[in-house]
C-alpha positions as CSV (number, residue, x, y, z in Angstrom):
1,X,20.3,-9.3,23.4
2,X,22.7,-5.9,23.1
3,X,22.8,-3.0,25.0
4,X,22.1,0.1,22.9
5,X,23.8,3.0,24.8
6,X,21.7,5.7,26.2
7,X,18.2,3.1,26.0
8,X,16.9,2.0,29.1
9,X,14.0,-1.0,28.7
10,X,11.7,-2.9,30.9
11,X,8.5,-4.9,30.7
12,X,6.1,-6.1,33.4
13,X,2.8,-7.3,34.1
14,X,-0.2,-4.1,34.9
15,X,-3.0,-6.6,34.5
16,X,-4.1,-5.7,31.3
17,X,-3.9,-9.4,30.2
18,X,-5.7,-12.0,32.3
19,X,-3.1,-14.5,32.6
20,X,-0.3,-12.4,34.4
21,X,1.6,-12.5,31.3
22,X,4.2,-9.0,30.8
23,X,1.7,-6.6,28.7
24,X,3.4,-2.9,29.7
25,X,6.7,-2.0,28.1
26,X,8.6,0.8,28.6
27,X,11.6,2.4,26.6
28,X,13.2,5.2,27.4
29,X,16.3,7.0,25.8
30,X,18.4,9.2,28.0
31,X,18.4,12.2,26.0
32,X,15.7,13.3,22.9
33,X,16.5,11.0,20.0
34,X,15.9,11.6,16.5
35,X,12.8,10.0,15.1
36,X,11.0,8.6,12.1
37,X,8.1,6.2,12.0
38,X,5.6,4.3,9.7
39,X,2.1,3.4,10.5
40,X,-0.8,1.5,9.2
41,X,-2.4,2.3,6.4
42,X,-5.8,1.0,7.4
43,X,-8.2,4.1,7.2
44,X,-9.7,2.7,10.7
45,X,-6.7,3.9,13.1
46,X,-5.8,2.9,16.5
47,X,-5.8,5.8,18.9
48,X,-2.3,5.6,19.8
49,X,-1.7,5.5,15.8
50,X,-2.8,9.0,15.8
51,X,-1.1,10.5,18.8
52,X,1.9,9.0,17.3
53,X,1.6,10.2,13.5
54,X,0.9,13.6,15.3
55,X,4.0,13.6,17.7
56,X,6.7,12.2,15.7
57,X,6.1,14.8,13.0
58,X,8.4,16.8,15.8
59,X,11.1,14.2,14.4
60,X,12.0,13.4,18.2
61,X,11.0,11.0,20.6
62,X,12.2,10.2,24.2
63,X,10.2,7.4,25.2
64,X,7.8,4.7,24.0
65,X,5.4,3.4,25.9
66,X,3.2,0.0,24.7
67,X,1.0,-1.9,26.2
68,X,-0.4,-5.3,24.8
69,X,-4.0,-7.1,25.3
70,X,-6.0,-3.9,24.3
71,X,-5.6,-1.8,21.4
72,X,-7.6,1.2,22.2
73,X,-9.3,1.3,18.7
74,X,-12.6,2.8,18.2
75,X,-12.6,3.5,21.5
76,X,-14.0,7.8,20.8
77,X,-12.9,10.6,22.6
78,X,-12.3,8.0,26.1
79,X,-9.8,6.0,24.0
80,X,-8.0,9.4,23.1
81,X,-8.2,10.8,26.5
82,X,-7.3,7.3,28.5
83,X,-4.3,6.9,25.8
84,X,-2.7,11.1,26.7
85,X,-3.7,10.5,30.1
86,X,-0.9,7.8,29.9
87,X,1.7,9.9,28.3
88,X,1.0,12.8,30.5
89,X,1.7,10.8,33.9
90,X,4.5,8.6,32.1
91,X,6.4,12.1,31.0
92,X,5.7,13.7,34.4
93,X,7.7,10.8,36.1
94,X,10.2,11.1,34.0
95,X,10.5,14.5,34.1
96,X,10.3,15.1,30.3
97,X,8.3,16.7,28.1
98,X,4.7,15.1,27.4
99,X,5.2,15.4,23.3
100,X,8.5,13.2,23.7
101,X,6.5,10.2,24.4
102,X,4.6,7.8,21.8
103,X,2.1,5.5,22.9
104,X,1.4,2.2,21.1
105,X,-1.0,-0.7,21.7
106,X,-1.9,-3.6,20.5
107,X,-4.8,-6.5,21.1
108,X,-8.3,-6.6,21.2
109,X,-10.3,-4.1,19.4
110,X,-13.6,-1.9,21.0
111,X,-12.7,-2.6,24.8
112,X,-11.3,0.7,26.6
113,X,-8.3,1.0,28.4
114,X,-8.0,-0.1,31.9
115,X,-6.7,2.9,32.8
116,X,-6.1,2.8,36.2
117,X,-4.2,-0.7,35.7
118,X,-1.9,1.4,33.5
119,X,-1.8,4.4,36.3
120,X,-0.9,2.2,38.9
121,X,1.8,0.1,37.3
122,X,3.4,3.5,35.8
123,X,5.8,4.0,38.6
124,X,7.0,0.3,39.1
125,X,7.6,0.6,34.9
126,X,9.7,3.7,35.6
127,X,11.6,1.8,38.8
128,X,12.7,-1.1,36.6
129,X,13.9,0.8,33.6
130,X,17.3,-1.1,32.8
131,X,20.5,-1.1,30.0
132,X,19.8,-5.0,30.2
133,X,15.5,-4.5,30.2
134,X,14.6,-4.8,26.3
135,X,13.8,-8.8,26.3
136,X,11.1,-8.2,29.1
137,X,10.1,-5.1,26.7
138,X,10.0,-7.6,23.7
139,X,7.8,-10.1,25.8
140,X,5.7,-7.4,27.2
141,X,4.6,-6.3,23.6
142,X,3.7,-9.8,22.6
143,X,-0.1,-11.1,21.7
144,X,-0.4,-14.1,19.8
145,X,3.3,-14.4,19.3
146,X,4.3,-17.7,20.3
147,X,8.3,-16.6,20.8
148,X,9.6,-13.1,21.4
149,X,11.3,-11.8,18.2
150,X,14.1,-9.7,18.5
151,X,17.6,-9.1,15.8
152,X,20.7,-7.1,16.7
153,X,23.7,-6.0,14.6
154,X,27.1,-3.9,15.4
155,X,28.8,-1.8,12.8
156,X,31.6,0.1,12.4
157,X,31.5,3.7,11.8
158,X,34.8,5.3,11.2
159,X,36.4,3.4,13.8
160,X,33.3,3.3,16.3
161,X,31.2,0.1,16.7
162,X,27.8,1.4,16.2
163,X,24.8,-0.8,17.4
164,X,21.5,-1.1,15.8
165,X,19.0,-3.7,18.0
166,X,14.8,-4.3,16.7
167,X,12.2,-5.6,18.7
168,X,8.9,-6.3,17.5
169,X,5.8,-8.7,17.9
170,X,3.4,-10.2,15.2
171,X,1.4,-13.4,14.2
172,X,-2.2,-12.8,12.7
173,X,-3.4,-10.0,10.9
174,X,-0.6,-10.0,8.3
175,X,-0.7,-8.3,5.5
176,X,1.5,-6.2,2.7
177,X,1.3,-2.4,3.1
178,X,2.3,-3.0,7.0
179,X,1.5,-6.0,8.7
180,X,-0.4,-6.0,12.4
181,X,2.9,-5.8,13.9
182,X,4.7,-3.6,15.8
183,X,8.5,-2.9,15.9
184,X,10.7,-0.9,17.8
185,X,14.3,0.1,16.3
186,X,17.1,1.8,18.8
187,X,20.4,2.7,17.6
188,X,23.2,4.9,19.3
189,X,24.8,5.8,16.0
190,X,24.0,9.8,15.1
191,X,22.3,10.2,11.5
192,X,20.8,13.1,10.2
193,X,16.4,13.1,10.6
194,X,15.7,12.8,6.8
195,X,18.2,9.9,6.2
196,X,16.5,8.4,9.3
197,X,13.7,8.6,7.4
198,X,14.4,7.7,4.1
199,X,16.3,4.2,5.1
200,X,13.7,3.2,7.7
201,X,10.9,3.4,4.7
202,X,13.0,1.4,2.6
203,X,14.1,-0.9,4.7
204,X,10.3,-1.4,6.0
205,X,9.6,-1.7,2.1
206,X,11.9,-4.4,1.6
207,X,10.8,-6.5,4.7
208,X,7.3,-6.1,6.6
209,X,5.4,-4.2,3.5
210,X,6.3,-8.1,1.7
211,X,5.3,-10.5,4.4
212,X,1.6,-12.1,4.2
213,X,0.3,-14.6,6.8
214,X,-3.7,-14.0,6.2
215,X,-4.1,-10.7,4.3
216,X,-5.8,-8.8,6.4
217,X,-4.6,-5.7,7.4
218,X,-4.1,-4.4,11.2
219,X,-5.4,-1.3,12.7
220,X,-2.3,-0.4,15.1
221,X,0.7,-1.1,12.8
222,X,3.6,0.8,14.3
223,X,7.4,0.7,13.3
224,X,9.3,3.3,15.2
225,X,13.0,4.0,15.1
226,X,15.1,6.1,17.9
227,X,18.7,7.3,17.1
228,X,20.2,8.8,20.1
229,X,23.5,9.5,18.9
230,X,25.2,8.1,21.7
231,X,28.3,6.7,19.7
232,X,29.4,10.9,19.0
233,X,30.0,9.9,15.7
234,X,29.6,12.5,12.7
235,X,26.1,12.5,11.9
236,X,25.5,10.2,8.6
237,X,23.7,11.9,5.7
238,X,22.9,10.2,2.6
239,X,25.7,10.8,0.8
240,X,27.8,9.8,3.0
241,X,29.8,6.4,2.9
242,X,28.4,5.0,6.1
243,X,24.7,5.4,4.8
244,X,24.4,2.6,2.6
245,X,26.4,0.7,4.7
246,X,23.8,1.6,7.9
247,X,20.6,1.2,5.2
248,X,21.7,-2.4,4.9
249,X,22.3,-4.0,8.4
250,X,18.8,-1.8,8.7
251,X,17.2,-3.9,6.2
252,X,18.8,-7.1,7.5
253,X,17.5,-6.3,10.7
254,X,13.9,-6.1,9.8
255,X,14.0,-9.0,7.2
256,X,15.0,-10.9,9.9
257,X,12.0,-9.4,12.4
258,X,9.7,-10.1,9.7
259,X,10.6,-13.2,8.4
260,X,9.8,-14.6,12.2
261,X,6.8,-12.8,12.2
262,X,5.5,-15.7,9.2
263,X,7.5,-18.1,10.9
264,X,5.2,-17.5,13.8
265,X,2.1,-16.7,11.7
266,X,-0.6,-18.1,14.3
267,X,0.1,-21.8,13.2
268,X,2.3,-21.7,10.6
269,X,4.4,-24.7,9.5
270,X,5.8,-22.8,6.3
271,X,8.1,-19.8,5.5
272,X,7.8,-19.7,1.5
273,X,9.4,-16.8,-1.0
274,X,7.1,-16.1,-4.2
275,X,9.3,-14.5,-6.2
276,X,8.0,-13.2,-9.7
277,X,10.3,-12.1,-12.3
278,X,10.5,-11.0,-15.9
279,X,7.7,-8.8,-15.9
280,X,7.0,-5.5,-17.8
281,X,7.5,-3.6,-14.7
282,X,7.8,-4.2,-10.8
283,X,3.9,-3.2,-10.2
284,X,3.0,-5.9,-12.3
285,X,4.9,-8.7,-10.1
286,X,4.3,-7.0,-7.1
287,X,0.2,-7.8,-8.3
288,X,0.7,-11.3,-8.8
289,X,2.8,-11.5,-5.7
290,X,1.1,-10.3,-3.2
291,X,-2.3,-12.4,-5.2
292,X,-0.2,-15.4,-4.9
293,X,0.6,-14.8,-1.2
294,X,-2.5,-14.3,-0.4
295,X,-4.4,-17.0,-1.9
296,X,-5.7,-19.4,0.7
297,X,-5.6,-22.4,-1.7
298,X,-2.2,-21.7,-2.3
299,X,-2.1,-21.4,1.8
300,X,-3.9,-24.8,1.9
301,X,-1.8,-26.4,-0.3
302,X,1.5,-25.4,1.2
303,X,0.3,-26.6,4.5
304,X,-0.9,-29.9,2.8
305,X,2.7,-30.3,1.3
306,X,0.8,-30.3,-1.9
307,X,2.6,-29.3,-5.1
308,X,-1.0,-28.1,-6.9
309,X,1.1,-25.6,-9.0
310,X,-2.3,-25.1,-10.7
311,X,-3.5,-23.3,-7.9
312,X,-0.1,-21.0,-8.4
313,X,-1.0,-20.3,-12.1
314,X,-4.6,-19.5,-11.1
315,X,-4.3,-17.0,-8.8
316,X,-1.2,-15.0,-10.8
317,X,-4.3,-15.5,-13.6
318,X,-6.3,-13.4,-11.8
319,X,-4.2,-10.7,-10.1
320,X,-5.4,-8.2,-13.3
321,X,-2.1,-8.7,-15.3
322,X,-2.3,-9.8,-18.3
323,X,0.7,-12.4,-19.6
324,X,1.0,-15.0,-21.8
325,X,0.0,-18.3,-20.0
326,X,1.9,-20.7,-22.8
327,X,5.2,-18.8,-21.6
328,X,5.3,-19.2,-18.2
329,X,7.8,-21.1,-16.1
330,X,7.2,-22.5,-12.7
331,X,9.9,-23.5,-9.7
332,X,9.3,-24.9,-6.5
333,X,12.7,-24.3,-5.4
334,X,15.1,-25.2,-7.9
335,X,13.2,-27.5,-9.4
336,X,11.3,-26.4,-12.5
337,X,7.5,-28.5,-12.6
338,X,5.9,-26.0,-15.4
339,X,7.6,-25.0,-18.6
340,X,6.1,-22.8,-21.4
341,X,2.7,-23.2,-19.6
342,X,2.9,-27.2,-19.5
343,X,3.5,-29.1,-16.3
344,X,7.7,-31.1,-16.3
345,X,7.0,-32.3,-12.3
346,X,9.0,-35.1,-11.1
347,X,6.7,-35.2,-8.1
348,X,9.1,-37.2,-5.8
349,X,11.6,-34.2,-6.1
350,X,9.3,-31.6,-5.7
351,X,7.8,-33.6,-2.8
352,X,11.2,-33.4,-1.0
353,X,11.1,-29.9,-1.3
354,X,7.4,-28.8,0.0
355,X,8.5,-31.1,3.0
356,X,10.8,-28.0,4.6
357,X,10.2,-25.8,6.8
358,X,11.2,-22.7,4.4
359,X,11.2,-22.9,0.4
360,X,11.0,-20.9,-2.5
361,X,8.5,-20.6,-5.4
362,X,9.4,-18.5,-8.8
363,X,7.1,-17.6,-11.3
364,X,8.5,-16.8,-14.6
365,X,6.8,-14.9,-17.1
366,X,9.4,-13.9,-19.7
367,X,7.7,-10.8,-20.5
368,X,10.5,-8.2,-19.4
369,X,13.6,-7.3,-17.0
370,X,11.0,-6.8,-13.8
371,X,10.7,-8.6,-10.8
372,X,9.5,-8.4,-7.0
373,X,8.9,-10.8,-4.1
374,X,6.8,-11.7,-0.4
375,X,7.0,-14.2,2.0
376,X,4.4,-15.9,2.9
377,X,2.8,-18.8,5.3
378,X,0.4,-21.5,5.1
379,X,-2.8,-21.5,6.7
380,X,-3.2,-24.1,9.2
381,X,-6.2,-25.2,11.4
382,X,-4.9,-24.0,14.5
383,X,-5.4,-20.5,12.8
384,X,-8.7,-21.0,12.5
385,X,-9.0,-22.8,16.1
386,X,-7.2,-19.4,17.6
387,X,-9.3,-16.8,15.4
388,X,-12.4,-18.2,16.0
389,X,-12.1,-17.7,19.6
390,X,-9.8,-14.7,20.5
391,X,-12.1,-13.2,22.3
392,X,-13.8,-15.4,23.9
C-alpha cells in the first residue's frame, strides 16, 4: 500500500472485539485537510453518523477515528456522550482542535461503547501513528470482511505525482443509496472544497450507490475524503484541466473498493453487472436495476449457476416500469438467450458463462437512448449461516 504524504495511520486491538482481532483505527493528517463526506441515508442514524454530518459541514477534518465491533446506534444520549467523549480525549492528545476529528463505527447495533476500552487504548493508538500504518487501519475497520480491501493510484499534476489511496470495509448489509460500508479516501493533491465535493458524490454515485449484496440498507454508512494538499500544487477547481483527470482515478478507485465489497458479500461466489439499456430515461433502468439486483431468486439462481432468465424478466416486470415484454432482449454475457421476448438459449454456452466468478447480464428493452447499471452478488448459504447468528 502507498504512502499519502502528510497521513499518518495505525490500527490495533482495544478489546472491543472478543477475539483480539485489530478493531481501533486511527488516521491522522498533519495539518487540517479539506473535507467532504457522504453518509447513510437510512433515517435511523448511527451516532458517530451525526457528529460527523455535523462536523464536516466545517469542510475540514484532521483526524478520523473508527472503531469496529460496535456501532453505537440507538444507543440515546450515552451513545452520543461515550462517542464526543472519544473525540475530546483523542484531539487533546493530539493537541488539535476537538471539531477536527470524525468519529465512525461500525458492528453490532444497541450495545454501548466500551468506553473505557477506547480511553485506555487512546494513547498506544496515538504512539503507533505511522507513514507505513494504513493496512493495520484497513484491518482494524473490518467486520465481516473476509479480506482487507484497499486501492491506490498516482497521478500527475503538472509535473507532480499526486497520490490518491482508499480504504474501506464491507460485506452484508449492502444496498444502493450507500451500502453498510465504510471508506476512507486520503490524497496529498490540493483541490478546492466544492470540487472536493462535487467529484467524491459522483464518484460514490458511480460505484457504492450501484453495488447490492442483500438490499438492506446500513445504519453507519460513511465515505469520507481528506485532501491535505501536501503535493503544493495549485489547487484544482472544476474547470480546471486536472479535475476530470482527478474525478476519474477517483471513481476508479472506489469502483474498485466496491466491487470487492460484492466480491466479499458475506459468502458470495459471484460478481455480476445488470446493465439495462434502451430505456425512456435513466430512472427507469436504474428501477429495474436495482429490482433485478435485488431479487433473491435472481440471487439464488446466480449462486445455483442457473440460467432461469425467467426470473430476470420477472422481476424487471415488476420494478413499476412499464415496457413492452415482446421486445425485450436478454444477454448473459455475450450471449443473447431471449430475443423479442422469446427464449434463443443454447444452454451449454450460457452454462460456460454462469460458471465464472464475474459475468455480465444486459437487459434490452428498445424503448429509448437510456441506460444504467449495479453489481451485484448471489446469495449463498453461508449468508444465511453468518446472519442468523451474528450476535450470538
Amino acid at each position: 500500500m502507498m504512502r499519502i504524504p502528510g497521513f499518518l495511520s495505525c490500527g490495533i486491538s482495544s478489546g472491543i472485539k472478543k477475539n483480539g482481532k485489530k478493531d481501533l483505527a486511527l488516521i491522522l493528517s498533519e495539518v487540517p485537510a479539506k473535507a467532504a463526506a457522504v453518509f447513510t441515508t437510512n433515517v435511523v442514524k448511527a451516532v458517530p453518523v451525526l457528529i460527523g454530518m455535523e462536523r464536516v459541514k466545517s469542510g475540514v477534518c484532521q483526524a478520523v477515528l473508527v472503531n469496529s465491533g460496535n456501532a453505537n446506534v440507538s444507543t440515546g444520549k450515552r451513545g452520543l456522550r461515550d462517542a464526543i467523549a472519544t473525540t475530546k480525549l483523542l484531539a487533546r492528545k493530539l493537541r488539535i482542535d476537538e471539531s477536527l476529528v470524525i468519529p465512525s463505527s461500525t458492528g453490532v447495533i444497541g450495545v454501548y461503547l466500551p468506553i473505557e476500552k477506547i480511553k485506555n487504548a487512546i494513547p498506544e493508538l496515538v504512539s503507533k501513528l505511522s507513514e507505513d500504518g494504513l493496512m493495520d487501519a484497513c484491518k482494524a475497520i473490518m467486520t465481516t470482511d473476509k479480506f482487507p480491501k484497499y486501492a491506490s493510484a498516482q497521478i500527475d499534476i503538472d509535473g507532480k505525482t499526486g497520490t490518491i489511496c482508499a480504504i474501506g470495509k464491507g460485506a452484508g448489509m449492502i444496498a444502493p443509496n450507500m451500502a453498510t460500508m465504510l471508506c476512507f479516501i486520503l490524497t496529498d493533491i490540493e483541490i478546492e472544497r466544492k470540487s472536493l465535493v462535487k467529484a467524491l458524490k459522483k464518484s460514490v454515485d458511480i460505484s457504492f450507490n450501484r453495488i447490492i449484496v442483500d438490499g438492506d440498507m446500513s445504519t453507519n454508512d460513511t465515505v469520507l475524503m481528506l485532501s491535505n494538499g501536501f503535493l503544493g500544487n495549485k489547487s484544482i477547481k472544476e474547470r480546471d484541466k486536472n479535475y476530470k483527470k482527478l474525478e476519474k482515478i477517483l471513481v476508479q478507485i472506489t469502483s474498485q473498493i466496491a466491487e470487492m465489497i460484492v466480491r466479499d458479500g458475506e459468502g458470495a461466489t459471484k460478481v455480476v453487472k445488470i446493465l439495462v439499456k434502451r430505456t425512456k430515461t435513466q430512472k427507469e433502468a436504474e428501477q429495474i436495476a436495482r429490482v433485478i439486483g435485488s431479487s433473491l431468486l435472481v440471487k439464488t439462481a446466480f449462486y445455483g449457476e442457473d440460467a432461469n432468465w425467467g426470473r430476470v424478466l420477472a422481476a424487471a416486470g415488476r420494478a413499476g416500469v412499464k415496457f413492452n415484454p415482446e421486445k425485450v432482449d436478454l444477454y448473459f454475457g455475450d450471449r443473447k438467450v431471449v430475443k423479442n421476448g422469446v427464449e434463443i438459449m443454447d444452454e451449454k454456452e450460457v452454462n460456460h458463462i454462469l460458471k465464472q466468478t464475474n459475468f455480465s447480464i444486459t437487459l434490452d428493452l428498445k424503448s429509448g437512448k437510456s441506460s444504467y447499471f449495479v453489481i451485484a452478488g448471489d446469495i449463498t448459504m453461508d449468508y444465511l449461516r453468518l446472519n442468523a447468528h451474528y450476535r450470538t
